[in-house]
C-alpha positions, 0 to 999 in steps of 0.5 A: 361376774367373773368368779374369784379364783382359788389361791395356788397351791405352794409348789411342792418340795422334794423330801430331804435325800436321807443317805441311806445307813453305811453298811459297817466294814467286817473284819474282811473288809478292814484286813483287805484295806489293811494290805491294799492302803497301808501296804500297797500288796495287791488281793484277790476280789471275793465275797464279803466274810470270805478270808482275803488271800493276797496276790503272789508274784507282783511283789512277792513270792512264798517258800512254804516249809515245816515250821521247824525248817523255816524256823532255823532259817531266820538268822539268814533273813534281813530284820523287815522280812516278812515270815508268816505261820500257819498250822504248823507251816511258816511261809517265808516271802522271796523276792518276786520270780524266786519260786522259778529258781527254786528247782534249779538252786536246789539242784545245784546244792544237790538237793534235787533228787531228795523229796523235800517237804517244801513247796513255793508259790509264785506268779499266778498263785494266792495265799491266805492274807495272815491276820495284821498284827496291829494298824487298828484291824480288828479280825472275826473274834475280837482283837487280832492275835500278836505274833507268837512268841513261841510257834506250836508244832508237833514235836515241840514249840519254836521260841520267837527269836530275839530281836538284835542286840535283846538279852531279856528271856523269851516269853511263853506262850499264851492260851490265848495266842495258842488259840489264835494259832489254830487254823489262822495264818499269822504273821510272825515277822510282819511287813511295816507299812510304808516299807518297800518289802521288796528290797528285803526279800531273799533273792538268788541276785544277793549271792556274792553281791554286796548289797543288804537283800538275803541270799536266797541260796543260804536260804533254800540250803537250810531249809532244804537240811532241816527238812532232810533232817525231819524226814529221817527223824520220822523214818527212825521212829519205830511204827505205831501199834493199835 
């Protein structure tokens, strides 16, 4: 008599696929994504929590002077030109290949064989990415800091210049913003998102042309005066005694 044979097993299923946890952007992660999305700037690939530093030369390049100095050339830059700040430092953007031209304008302005406090970066180089202001990221700390309204440096303080056509009073600055300041690389005009920066950047092509870019000449002359003008305030104070 042939047995009766045991009912089959049920096929076995495969366990539910349960995604695994999204790891939660840092803020390095939200300010690289703020410049590669939003603005379209490319930046330098580096560890997670590390600062992201942006790329210089495909889109811009970078004037790095005393605060002070920069500080009297804004009234040369257009309104969407991007100035940032940093420890007592502020870094105006120029049009991309501008930092090549530097030597030479500064030549011809004859301003050449001076030792001048001024450096640029460009095609190859990196900078720190400035903390976005706003666009939702949210930087190591807490909220990110606004553009200062008065830029700290050692001699005395840089009012936020009024915007076009404003009467109002300039605001102090706050403790808070003061502290912000400290070693972290801000923006004190900062790019908007959907704006072709480029278009706005001081360039040496402005010079005698009739379009809306800045005239990187005007620029460099400033600068390369205020500069001077530091230098000899610092050789005219008398020597320090322990």
């Amino acid at each position: 008599m042939v047995g009766t044979l045991p009912p089959a097993a049920p096929p076995l299923t495969a366990a539910p696929t349960v995604p695994l946890p999204r790891r939660p952007l840092d803020a390095s992660d939200q300010v690289r994504r703020w410049y590669e999305n939003d603005l379209g700037w490319p930046t330098v690939p580096d560890g997670p929590g590390t600062p992201v530093r942006l790329c210089v030369g495909p889109l811009f390049d970078v004037l790095d002077v005393p605060a002070e100095a920069g500080r009297a050339a804004l009234r040369h830059l257009a309104p969407g030109s991007p100035v940032a700040v940093q420890d007592g430092r502020m870094r105006l953007l120029l049009a991309a290949g501008s930092a090549e031209e530097v030597p030479g304008v500064l030549d011809w302005l004859e301003w050449g064989s001076l030792r001048l406090d001024l450096s640029t970066l460009g095609e190859g180089d990196t900078m720190t990415a400035p903390l976005p202001s706003d666009g939702g990221v949210t930087p190591p700390g807490g909220a990110g800091p606004r553009p200062p309204d008065v830029l700290p440096w050692s001699g005395g303080t840089c009012p936020r210049p009024l915007e076009p056509g404003s009467t109002g009073p300039r605001p102090s600055l706050s403790r808070s913003a003061s502290g912000a300041l400290q070693g972290a690389a801000v923006w004190l005009r900062p790019p908007e998102a959907g704006c072709e920066v480029e278009a706005s950047l001081p360039t040496l092509s402005a010079l005698g042309g009739g379009g809306g870019a800045p005239d990187l000449v005007r620029v460099l002359d400033t600068v390369a005066t205020q500069c001077h003008r530091l230098r000899l305030r610092a050789c005219a104070q008398p020597p320090a005694f322990s």
